[in-house]
Gaussian input, Z-matrix of N, CA and C with variables (Angstrom, degrees):
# hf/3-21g

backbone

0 1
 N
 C     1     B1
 C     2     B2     1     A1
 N     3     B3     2     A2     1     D1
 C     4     B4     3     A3     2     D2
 C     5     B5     4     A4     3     D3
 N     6     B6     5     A5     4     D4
 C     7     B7     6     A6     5     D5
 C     8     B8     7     A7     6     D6
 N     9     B9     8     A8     7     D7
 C    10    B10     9     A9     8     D8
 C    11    B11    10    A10     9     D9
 N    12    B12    11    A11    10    D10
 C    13    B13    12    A12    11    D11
 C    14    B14    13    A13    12    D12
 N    15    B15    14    A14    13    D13
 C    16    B16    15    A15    14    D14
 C    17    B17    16    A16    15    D15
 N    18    B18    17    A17    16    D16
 C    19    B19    18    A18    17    D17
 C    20    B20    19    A19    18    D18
 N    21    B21    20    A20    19    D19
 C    22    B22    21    A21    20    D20
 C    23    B23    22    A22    21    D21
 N    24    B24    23    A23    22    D22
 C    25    B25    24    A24    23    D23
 C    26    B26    25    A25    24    D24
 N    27    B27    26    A26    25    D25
 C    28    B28    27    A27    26    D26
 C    29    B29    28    A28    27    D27
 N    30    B30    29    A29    28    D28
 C    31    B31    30    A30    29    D29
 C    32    B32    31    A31    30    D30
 N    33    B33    32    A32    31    D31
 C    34    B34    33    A33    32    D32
 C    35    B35    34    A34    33    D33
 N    36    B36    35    A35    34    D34
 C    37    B37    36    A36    35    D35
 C    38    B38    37    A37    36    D36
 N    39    B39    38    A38    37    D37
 C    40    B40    39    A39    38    D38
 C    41    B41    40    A40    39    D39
 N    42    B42    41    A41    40    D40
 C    43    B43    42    A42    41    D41
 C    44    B44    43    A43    42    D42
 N    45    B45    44    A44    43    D43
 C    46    B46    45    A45    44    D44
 C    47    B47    46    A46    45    D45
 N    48    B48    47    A47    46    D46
 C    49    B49    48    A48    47    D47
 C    50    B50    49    A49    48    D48
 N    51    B51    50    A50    49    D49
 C    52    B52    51    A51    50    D50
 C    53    B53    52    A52    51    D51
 N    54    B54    53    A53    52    D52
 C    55    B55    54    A54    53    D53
 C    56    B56    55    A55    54    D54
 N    57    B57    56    A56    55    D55
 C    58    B58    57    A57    56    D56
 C    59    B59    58    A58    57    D57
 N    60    B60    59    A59    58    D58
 C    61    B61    60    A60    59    D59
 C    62    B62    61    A61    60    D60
 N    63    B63    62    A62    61    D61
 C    64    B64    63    A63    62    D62
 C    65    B65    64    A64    63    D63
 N    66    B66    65    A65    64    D64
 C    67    B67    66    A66    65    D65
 C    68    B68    67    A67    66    D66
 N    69    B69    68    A68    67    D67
 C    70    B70    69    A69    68    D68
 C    71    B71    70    A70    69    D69
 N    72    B72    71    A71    70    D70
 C    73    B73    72    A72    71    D71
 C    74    B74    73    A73    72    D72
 N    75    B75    74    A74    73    D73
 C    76    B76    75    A75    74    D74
 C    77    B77    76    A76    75    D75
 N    78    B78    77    A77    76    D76
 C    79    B79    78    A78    77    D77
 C    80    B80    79    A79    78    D78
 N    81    B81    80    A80    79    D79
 C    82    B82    81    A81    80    D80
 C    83    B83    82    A82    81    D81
 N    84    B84    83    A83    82    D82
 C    85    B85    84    A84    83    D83
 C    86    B86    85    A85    84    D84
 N    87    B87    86    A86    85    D85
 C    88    B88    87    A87    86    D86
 C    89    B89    88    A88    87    D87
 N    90    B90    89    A89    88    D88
 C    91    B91    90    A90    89    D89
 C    92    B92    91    A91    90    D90
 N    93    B93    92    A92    91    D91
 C    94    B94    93    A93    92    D92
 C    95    B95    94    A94    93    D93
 N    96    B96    95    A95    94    D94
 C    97    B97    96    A96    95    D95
 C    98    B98    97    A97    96    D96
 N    99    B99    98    A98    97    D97
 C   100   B100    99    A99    98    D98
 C   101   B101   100   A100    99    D99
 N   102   B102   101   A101   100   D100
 C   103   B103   102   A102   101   D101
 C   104   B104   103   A103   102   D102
 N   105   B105   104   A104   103   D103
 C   106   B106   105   A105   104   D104
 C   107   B107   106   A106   105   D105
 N   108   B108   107   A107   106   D106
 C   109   B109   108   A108   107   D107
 C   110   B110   109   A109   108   D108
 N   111   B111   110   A110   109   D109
 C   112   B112   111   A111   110   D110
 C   113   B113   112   A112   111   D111
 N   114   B114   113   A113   112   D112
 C   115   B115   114   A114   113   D113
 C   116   B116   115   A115   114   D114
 N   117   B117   116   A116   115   D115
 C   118   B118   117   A117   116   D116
 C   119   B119   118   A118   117   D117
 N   120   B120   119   A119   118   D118
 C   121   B121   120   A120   119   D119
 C   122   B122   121   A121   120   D120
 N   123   B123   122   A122   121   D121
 C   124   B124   123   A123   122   D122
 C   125   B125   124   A124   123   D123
 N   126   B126   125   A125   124   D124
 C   127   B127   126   A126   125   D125
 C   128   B128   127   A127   126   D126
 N   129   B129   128   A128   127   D127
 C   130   B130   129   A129   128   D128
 C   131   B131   130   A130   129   D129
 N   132   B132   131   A131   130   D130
 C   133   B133   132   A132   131   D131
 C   134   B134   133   A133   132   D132
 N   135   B135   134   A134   133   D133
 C   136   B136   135   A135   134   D134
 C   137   B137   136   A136   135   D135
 N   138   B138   137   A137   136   D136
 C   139   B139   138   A138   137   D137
 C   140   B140   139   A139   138   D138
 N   141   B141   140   A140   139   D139
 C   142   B142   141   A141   140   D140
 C   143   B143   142   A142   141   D141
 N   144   B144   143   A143   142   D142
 C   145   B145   144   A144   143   D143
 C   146   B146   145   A145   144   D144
 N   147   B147   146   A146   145   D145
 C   148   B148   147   A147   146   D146
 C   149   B149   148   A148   147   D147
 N   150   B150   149   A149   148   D148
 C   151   B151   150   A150   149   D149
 C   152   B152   151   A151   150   D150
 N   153   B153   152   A152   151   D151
 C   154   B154   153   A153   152   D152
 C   155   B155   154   A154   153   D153
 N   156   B156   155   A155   154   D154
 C   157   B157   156   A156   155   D155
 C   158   B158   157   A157   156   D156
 N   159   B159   158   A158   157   D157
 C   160   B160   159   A159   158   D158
 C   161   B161   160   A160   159   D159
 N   162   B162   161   A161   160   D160
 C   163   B163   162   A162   161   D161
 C   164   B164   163   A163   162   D162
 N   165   B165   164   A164   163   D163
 C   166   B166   165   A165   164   D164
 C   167   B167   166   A166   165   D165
 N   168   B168   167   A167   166   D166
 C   169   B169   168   A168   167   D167
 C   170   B170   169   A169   168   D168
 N   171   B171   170   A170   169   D169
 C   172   B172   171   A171   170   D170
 C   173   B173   172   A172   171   D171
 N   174   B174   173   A173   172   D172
 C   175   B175   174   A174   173   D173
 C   176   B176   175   A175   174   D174
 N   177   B177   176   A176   175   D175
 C   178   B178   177   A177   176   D176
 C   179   B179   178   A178   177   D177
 N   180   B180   179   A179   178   D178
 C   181   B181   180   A180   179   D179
 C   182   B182   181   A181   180   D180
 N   183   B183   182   A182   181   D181
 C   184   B184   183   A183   182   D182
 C   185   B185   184   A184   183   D183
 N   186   B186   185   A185   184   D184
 C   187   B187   186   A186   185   D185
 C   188   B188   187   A187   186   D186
 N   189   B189   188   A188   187   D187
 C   190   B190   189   A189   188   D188
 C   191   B191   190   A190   189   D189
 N   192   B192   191   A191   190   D190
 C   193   B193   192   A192   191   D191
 C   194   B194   193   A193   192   D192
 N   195   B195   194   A194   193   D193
 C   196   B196   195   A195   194   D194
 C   197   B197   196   A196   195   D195
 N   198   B198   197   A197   196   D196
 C   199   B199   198   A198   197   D197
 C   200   B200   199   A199   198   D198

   B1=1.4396
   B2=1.5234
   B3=1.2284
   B4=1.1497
   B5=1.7117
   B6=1.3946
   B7=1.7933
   B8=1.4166
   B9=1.4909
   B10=1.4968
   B11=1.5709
   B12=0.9647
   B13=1.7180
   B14=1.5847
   B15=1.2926
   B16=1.3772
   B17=1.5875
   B18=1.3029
   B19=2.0080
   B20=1.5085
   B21=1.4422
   B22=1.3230
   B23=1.8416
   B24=1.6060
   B25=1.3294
   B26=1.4709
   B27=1.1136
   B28=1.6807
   B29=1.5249
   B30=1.5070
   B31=1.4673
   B32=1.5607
   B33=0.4814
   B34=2.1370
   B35=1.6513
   B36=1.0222
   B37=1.2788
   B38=1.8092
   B39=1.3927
   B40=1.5348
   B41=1.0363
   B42=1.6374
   B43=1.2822
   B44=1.1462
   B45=1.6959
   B46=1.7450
   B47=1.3703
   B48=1.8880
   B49=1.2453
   B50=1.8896
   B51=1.0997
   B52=1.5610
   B53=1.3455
   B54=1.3454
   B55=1.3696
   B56=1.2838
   B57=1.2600
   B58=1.4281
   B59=1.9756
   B60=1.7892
   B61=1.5920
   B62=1.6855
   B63=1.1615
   B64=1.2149
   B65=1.9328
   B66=1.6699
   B67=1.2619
   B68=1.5686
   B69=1.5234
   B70=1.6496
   B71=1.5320
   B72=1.9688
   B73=1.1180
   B74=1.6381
   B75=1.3179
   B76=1.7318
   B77=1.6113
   B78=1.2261
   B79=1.6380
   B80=1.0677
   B81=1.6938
   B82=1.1391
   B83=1.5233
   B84=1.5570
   B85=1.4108
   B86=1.3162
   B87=1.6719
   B88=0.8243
   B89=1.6875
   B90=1.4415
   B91=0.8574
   B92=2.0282
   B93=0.6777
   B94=1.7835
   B95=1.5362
   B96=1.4689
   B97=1.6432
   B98=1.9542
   B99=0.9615
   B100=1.2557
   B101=1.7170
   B102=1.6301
   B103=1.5412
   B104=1.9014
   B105=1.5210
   B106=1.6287
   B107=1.7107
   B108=1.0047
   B109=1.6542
   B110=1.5870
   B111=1.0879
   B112=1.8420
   B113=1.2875
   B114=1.5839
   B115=1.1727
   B116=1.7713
   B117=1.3287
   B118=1.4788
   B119=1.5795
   B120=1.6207
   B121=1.3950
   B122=1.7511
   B123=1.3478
   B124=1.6266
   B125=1.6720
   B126=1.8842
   B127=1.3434
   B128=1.0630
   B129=1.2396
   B130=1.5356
   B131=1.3775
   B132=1.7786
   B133=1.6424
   B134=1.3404
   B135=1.2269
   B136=1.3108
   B137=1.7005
   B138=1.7534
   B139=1.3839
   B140=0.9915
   B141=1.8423
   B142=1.2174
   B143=1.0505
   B144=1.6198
   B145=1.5427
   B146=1.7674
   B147=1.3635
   B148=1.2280
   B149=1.6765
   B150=1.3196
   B151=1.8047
   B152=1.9328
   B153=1.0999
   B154=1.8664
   B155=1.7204
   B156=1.1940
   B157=1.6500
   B158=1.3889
   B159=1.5099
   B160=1.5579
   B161=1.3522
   B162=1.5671
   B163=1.4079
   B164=1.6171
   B165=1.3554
   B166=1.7614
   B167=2.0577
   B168=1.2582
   B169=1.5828
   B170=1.3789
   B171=1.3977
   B172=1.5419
   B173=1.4209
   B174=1.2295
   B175=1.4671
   B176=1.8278
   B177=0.9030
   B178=1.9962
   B179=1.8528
   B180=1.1493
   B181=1.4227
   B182=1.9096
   B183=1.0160
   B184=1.3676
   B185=1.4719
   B186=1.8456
   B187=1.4405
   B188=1.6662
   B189=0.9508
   B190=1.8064
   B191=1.9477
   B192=1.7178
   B193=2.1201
   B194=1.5939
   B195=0.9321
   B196=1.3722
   B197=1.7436
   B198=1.2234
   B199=1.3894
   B200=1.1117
   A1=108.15
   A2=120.46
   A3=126.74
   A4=122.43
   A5=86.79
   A6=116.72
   A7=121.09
   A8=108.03
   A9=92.30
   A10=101.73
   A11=115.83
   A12=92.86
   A13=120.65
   A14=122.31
   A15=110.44
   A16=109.49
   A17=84.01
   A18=101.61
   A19=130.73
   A20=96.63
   A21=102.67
   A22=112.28
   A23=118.78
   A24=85.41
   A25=114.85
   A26=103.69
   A27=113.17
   A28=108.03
   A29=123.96
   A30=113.82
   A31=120.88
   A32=116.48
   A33=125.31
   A34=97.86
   A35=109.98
   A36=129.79
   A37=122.67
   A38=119.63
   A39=125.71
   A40=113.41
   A41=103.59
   A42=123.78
   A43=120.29
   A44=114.22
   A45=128.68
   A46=83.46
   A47=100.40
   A48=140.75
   A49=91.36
   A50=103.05
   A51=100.76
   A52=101.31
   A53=133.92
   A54=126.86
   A55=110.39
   A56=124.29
   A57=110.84
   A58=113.40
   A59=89.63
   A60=104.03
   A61=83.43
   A62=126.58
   A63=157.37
   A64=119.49
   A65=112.39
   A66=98.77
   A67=117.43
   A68=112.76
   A69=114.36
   A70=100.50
   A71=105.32
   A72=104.03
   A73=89.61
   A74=101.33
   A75=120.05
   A76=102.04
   A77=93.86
   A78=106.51
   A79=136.11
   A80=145.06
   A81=139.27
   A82=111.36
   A83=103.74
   A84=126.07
   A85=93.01
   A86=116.44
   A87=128.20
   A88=130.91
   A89=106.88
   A90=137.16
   A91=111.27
   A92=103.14
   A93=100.33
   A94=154.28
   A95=86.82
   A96=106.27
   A97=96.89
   A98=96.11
   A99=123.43
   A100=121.44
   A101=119.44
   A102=108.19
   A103=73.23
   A104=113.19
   A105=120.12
   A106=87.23
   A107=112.81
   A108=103.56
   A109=120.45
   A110=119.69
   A111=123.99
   A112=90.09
   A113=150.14
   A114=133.82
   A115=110.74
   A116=118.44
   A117=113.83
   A118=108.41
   A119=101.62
   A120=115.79
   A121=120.97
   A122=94.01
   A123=97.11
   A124=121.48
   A125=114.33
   A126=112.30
   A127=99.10
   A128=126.10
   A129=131.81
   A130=111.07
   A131=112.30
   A132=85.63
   A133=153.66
   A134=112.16
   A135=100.10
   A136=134.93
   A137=105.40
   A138=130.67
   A139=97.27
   A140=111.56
   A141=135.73
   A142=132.93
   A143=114.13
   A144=128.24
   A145=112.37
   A146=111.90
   A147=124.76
   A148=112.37
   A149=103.72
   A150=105.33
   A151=99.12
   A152=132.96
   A153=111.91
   A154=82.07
   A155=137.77
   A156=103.46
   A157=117.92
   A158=114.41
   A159=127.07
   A160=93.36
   A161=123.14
   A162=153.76
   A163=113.68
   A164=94.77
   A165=97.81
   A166=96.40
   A167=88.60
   A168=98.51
   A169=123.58
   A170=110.62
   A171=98.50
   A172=98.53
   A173=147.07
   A174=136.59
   A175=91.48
   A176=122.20
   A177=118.54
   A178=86.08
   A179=131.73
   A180=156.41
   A181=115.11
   A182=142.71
   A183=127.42
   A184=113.95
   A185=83.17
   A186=102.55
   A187=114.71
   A188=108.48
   A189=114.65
   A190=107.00
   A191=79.26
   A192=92.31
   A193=97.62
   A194=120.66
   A195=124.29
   A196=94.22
   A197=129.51
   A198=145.54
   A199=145.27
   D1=127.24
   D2=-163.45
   D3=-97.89
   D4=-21.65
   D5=174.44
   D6=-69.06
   D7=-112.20
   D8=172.16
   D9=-138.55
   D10=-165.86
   D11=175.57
   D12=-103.16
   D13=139.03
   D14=-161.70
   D15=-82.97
   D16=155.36
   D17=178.84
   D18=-127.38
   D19=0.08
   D20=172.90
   D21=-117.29
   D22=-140.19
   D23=170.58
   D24=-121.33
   D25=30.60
   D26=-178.87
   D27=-111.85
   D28=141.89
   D29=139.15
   D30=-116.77
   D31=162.49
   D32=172.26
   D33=-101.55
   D34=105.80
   D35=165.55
   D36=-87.35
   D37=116.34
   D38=147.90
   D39=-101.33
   D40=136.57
   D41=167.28
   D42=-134.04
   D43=155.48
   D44=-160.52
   D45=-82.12
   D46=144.52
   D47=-157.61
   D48=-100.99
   D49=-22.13
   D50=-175.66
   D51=-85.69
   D52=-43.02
   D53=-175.05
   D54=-124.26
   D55=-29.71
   D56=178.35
   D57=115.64
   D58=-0.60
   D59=-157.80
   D60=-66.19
   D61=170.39
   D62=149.15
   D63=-65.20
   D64=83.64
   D65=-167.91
   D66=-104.03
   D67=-18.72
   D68=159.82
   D69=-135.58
   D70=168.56
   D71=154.08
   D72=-155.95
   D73=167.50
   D74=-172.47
   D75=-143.27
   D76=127.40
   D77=148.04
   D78=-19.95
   D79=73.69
   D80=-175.35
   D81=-103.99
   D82=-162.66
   D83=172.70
   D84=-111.56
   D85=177.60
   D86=-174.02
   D87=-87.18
   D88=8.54
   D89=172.76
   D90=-99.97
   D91=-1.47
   D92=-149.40
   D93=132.23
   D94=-47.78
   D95=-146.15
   D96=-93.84
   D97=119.84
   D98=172.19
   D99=-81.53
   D100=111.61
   D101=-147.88
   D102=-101.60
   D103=118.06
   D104=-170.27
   D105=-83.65
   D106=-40.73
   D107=173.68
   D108=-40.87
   D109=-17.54
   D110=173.98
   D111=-103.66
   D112=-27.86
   D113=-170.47
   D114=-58.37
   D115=144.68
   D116=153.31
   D117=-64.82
   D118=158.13
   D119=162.82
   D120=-33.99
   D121=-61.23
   D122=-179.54
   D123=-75.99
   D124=0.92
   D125=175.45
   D126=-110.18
   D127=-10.65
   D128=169.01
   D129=-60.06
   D130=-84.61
   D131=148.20
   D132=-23.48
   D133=-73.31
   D134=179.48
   D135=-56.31
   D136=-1.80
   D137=152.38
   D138=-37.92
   D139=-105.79
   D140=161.04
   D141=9.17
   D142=-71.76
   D143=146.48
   D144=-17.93
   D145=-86.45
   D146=167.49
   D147=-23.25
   D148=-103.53
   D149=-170.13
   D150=-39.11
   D151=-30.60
   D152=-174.69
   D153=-76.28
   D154=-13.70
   D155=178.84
   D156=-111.21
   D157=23.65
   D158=-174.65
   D159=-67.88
   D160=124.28
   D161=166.38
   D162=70.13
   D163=28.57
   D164=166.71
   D165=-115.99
   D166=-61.29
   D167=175.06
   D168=-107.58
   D169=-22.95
   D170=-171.11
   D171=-127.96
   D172=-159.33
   D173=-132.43
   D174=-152.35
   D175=156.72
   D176=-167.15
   D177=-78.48
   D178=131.66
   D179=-172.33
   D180=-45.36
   D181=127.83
   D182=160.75
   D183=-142.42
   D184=142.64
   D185=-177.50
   D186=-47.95
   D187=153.70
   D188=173.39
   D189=-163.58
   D190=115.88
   D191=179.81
   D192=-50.57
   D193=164.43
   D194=177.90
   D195=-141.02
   D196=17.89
   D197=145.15
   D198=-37.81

């Protein structure tokens, strides 16, 4: 996990469009939403990072219970 490590029971997962590998995930709700205000600097980015490369490099995001 490239993000940050999750603490609740959701993550938001991106994954590479070339293989399918698993390249970030973040802490969400169960809806999605990712509160970037708990993110660190560098998972904040690499958020960021992520959604500007949704369907060039990385794949549109999905929730997964981690339950």
């Amino acid at each position: 996990m490239n993000g940050s490590q999750a603490t609740g029971g959701f993550v938001l997962c991106f994954c590479r469009l070339q293989d399918g590998n698993q390249l970030y995930a973040f802490p969400c709700d169960a809806c999605g939403n990712v509160d970037m205000d708990s993110l660190s600097e560098r998972a904040r980015h690499n958020y960021l990072y992520a959604r500007a490369l949704m369907g060039l490099q990385v794949g549109w995001p999905a929730v997964q219970s981690i339950s």
